[in-house]
N, CA, C and O atoms as a Tinker XYZ file with bonds, in Angstrom:
   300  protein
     1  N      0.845000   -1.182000    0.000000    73     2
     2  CA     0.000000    0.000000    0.000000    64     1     3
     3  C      0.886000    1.239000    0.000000    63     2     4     5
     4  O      1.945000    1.186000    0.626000    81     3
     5  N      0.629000    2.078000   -0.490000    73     3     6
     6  CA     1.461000    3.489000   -0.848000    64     5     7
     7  C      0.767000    4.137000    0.591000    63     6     8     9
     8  O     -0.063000    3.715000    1.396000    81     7
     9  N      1.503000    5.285000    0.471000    73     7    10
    10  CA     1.206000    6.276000    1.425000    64     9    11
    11  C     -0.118000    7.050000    1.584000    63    10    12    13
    12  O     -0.597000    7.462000    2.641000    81    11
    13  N     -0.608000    7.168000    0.368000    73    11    14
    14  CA    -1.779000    8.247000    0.014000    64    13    15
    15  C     -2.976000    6.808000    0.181000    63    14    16    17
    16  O     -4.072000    7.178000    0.600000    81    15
    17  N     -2.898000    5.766000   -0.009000    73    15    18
    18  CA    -3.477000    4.473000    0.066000    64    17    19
    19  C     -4.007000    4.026000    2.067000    63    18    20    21
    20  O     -4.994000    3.663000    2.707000    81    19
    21  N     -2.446000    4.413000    2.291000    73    19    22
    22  CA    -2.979000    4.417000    3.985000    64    21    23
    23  C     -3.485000    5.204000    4.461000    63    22    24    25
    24  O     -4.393000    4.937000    5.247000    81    23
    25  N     -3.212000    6.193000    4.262000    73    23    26
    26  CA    -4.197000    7.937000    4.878000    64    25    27
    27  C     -5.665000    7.454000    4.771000    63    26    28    29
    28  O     -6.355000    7.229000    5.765000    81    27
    29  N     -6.100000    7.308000    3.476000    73    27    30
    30  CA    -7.102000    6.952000    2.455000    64    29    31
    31  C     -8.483000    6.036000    3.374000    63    30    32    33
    32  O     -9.701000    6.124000    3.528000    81    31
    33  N     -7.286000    5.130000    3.824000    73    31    34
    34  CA    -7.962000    3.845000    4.669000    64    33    35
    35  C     -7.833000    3.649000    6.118000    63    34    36    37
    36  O     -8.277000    2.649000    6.681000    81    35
    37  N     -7.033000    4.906000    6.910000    73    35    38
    38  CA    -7.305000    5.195000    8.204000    64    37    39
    39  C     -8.330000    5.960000    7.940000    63    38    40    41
    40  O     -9.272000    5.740000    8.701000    81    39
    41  N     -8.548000    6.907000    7.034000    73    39    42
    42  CA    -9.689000    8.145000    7.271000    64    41    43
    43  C    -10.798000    7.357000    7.292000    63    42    44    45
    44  O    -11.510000    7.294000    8.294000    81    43
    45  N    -11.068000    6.620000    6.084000    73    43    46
    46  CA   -11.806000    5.518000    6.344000    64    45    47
    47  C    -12.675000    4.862000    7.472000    63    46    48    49
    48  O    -13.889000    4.768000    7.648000    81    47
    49  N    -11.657000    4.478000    8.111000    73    47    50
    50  CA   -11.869000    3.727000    8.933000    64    49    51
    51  C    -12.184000    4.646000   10.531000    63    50    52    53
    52  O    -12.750000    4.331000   11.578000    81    51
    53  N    -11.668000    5.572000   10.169000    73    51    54
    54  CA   -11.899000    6.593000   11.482000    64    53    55
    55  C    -13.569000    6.842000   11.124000    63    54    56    57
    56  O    -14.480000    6.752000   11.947000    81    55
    57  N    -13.650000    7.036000   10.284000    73    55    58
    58  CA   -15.431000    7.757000    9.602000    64    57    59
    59  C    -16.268000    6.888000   10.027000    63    58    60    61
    60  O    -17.467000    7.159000   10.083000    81    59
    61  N    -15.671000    5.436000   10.481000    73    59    62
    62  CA   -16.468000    4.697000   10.572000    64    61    63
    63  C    -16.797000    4.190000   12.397000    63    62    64    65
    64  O    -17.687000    3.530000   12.933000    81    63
    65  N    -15.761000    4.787000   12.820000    73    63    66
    66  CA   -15.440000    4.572000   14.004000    64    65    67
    67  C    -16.367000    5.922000   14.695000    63    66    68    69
    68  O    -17.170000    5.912000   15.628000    81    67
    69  N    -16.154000    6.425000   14.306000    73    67    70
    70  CA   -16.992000    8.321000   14.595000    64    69    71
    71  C    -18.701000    7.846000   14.762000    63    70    72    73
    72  O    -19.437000    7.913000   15.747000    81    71
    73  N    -19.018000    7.243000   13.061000    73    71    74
    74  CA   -20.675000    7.065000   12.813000    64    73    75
    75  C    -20.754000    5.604000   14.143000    63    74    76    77
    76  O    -21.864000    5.531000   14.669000    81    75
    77  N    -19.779000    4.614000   14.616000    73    75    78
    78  CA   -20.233000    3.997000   15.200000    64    77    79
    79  C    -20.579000    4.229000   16.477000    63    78    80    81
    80  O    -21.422000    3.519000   17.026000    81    79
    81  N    -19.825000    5.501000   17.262000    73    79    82
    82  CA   -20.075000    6.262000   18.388000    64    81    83
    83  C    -21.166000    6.824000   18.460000    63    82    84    85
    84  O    -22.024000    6.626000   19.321000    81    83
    85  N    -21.221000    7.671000   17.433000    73    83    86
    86  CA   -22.967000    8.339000   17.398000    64    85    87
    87  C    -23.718000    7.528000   17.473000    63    86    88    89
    88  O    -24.240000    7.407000   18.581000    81    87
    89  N    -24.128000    6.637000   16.446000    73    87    90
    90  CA   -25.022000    5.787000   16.279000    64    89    91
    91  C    -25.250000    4.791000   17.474000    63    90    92    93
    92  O    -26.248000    4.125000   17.746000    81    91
    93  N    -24.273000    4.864000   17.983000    73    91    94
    94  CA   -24.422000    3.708000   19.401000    64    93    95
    95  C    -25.194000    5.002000   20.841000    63    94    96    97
    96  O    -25.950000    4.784000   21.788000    81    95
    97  N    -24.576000    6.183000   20.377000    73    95    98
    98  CA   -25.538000    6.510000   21.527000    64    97    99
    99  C    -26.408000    7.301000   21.224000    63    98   100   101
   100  O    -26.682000    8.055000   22.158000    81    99
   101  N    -27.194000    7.536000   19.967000    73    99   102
   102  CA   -27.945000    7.901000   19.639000    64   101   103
   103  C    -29.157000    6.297000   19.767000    63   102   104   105
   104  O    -30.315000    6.267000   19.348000    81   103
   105  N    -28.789000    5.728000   20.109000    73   103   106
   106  CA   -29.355000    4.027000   19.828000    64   105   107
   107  C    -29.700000    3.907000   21.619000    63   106   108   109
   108  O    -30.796000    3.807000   22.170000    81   107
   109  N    -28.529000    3.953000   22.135000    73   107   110
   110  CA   -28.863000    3.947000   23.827000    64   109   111
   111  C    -29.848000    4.952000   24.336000    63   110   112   113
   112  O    -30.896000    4.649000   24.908000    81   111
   113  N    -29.375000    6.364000   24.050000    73   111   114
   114  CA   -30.533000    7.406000   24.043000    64   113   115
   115  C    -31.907000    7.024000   23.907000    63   114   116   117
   116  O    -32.703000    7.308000   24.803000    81   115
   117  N    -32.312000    6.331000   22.749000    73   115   118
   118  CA   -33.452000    5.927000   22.535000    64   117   119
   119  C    -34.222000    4.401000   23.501000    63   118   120   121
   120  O    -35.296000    4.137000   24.040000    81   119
   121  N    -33.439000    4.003000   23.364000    73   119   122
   122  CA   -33.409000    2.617000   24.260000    64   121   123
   123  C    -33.997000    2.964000   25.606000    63   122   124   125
   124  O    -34.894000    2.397000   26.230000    81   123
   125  N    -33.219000    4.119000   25.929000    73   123   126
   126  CA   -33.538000    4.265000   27.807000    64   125   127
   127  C    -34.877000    4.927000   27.786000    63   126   128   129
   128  O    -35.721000    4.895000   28.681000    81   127
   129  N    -34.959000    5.656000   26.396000    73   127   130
   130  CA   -36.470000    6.256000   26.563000    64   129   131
   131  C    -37.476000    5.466000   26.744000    63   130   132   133
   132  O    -38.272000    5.334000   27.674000    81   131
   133  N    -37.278000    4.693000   25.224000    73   131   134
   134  CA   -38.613000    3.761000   25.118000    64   133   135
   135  C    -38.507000    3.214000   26.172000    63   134   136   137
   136  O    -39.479000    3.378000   26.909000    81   135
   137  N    -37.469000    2.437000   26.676000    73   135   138
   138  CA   -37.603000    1.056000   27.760000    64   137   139
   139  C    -38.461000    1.950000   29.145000    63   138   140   141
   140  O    -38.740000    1.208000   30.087000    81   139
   141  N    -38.804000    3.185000   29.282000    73   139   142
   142  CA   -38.915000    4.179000   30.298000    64   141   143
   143  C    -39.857000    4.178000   30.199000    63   142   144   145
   144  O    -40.473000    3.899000   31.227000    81   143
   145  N    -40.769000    4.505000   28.816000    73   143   146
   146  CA   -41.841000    4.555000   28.077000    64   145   147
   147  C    -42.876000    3.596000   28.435000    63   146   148   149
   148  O    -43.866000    3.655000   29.165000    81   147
   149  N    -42.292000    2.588000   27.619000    73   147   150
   150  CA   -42.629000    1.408000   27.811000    64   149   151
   151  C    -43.487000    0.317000   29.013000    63   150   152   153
   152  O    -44.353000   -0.557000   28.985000    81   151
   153  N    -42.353000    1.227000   30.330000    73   151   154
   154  CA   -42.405000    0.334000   31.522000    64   153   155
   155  C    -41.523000   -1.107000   31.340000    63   154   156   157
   156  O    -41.933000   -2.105000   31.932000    81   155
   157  N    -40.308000   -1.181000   30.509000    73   155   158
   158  CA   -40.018000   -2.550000   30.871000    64   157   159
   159  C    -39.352000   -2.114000   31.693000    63   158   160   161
   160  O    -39.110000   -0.917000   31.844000    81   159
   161  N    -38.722000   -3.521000   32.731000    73   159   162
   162  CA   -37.818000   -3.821000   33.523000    64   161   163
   163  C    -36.627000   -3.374000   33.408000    63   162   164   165
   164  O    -36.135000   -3.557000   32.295000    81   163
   165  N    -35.812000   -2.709000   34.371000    73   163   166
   166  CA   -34.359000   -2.619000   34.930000    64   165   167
   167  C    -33.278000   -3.277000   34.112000    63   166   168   169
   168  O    -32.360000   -2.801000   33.443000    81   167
   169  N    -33.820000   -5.041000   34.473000    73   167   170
   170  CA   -32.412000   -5.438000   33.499000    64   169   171
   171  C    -32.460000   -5.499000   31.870000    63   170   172   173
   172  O    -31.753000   -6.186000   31.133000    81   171
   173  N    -33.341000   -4.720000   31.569000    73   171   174
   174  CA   -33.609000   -4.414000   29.873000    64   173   175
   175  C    -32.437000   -3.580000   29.672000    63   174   176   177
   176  O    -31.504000   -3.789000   28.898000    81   175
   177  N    -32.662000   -2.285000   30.732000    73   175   178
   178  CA   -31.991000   -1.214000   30.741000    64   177   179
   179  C    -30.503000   -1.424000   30.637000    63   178   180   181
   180  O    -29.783000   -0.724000   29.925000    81   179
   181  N    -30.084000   -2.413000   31.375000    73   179   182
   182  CA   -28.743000   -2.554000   31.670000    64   181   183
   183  C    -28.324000   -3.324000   30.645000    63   182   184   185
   184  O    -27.129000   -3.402000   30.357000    81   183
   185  N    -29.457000   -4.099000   29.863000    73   183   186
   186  CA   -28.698000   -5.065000   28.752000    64   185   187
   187  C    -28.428000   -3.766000   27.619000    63   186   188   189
   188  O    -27.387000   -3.815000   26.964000    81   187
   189  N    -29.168000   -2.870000   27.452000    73   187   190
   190  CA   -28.461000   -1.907000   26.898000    64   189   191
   191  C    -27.219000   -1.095000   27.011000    63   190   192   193
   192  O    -26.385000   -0.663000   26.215000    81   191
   193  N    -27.403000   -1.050000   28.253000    73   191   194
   194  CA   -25.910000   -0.018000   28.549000    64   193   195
   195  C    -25.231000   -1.422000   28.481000    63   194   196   197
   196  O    -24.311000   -1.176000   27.701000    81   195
   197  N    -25.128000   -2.532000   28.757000    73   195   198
   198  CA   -23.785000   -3.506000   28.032000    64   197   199
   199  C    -23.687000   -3.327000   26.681000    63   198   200   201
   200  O    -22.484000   -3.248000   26.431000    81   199
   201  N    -24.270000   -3.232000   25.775000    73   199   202
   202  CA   -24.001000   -3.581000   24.031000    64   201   203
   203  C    -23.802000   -2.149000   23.892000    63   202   204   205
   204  O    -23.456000   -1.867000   22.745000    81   203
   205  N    -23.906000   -1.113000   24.695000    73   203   206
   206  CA   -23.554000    0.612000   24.816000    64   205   207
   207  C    -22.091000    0.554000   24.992000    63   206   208   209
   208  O    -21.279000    1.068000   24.222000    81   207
   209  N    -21.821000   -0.093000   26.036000    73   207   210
   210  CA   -20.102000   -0.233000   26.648000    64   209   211
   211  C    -19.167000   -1.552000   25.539000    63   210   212   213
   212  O    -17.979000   -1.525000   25.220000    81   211
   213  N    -20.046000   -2.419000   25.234000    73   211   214
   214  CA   -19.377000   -3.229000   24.053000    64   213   215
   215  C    -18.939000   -2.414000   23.142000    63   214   216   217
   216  O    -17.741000   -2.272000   22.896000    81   215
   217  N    -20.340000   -1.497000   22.264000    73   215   218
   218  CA   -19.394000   -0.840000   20.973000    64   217   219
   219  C    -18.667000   -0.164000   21.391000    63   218   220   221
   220  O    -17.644000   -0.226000   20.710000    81   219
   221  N    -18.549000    0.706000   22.409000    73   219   222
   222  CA   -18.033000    1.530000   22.863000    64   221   223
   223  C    -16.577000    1.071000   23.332000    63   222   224   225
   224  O    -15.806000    1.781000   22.687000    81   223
   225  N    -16.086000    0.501000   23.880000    73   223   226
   226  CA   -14.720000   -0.431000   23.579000    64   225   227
   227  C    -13.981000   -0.900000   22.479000    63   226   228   229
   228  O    -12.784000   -0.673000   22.304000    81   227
   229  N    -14.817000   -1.654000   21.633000    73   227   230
   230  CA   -14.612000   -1.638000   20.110000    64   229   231
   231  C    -14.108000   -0.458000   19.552000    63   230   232   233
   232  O    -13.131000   -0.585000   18.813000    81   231
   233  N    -14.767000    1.177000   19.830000    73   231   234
   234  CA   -14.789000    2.021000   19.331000    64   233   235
   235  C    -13.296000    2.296000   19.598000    63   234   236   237
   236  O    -12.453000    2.350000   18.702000    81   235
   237  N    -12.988000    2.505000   21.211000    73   235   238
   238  CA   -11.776000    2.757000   21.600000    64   237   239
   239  C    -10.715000    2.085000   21.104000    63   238   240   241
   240  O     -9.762000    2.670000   20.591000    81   239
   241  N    -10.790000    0.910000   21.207000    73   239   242
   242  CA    -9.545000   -0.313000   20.360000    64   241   243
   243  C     -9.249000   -0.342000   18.664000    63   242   244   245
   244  O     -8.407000   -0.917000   17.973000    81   243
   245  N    -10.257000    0.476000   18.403000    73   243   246
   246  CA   -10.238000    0.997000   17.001000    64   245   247
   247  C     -9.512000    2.000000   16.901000    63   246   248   249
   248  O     -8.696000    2.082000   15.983000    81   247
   249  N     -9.686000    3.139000   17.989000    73   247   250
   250  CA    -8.752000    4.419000   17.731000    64   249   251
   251  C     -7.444000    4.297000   18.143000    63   250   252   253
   252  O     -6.441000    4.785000   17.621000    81   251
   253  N     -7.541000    3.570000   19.172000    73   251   254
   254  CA    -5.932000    3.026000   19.505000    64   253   255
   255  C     -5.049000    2.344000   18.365000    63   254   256   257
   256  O     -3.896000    2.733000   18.550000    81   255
   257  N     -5.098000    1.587000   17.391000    73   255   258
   258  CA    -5.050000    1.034000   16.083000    64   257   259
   259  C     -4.819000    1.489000   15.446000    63   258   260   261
   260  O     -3.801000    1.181000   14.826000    81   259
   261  N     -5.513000    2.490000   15.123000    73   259   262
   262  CA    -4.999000    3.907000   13.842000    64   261   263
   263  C     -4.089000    4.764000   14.375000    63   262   264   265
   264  O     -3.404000    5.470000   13.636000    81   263
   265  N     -3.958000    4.809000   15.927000    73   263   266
   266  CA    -3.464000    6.282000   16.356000    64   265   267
   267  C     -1.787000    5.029000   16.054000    63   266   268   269
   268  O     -0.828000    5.428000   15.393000    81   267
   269  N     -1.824000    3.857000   16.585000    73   267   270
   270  CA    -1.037000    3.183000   16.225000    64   269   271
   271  C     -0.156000    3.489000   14.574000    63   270   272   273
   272  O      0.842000    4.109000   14.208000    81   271
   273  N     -0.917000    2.883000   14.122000    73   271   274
   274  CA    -0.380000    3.075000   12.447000    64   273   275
   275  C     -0.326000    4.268000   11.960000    63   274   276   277
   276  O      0.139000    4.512000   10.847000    81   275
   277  N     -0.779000    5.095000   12.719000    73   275   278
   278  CA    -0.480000    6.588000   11.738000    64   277   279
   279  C      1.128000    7.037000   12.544000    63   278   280   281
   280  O      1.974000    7.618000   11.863000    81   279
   281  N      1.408000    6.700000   14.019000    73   279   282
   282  CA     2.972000    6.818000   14.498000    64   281   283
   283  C      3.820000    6.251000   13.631000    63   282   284   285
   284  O      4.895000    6.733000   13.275000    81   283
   285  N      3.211000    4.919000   13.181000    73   283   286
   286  CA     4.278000    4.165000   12.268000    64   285   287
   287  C      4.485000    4.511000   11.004000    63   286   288   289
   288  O      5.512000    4.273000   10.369000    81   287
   289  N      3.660000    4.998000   10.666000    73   287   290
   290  CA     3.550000    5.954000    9.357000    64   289   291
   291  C      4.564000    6.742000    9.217000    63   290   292   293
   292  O      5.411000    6.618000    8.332000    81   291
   293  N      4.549000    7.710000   10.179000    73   291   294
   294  CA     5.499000    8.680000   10.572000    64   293   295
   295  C      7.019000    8.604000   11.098000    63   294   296   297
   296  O      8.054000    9.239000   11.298000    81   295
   297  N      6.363000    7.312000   11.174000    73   295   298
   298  CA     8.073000    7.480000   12.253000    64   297   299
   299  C      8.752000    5.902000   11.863000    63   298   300
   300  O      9.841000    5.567000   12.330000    81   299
């Protein structure tokens, strides 16, 4: 892969890492409403905030990765 090839495909991949943050708590946001709404149960709630803190780890181990390869890039 060339240089302009890796930029290309961290940006990439950052864009994707960004929409997966939003989208995960734009997703929980909604979750705590309805489930509020709703009247379900407590551990509904919490099975959300787990798959909230799942992507959300993912998200982080993703940026760690790029912040990775873009040092190596550089250096």
């Amino acid at each position: 892969m060339t240089g302009e090839q890796q930029e290309q495909y961290l940006a990439k991949r950052g864009r994707v890492v960004a929409i997966v943050i939003a989208a995960t708590m734009l997703i929980w946001m909604a979750a705590q409403w309805l489930g509020q709404a709703m009247g379900l149960p407590g551990r509904y709630a919490l099975l959300f905030d787990f798959a909230a803190i799942a992507a959300l780890i993912w998200a982080v181990v993703n940026i760690y990765q790029i912040w990775r390869l873009r040092r190596e890039m550089q250096g």
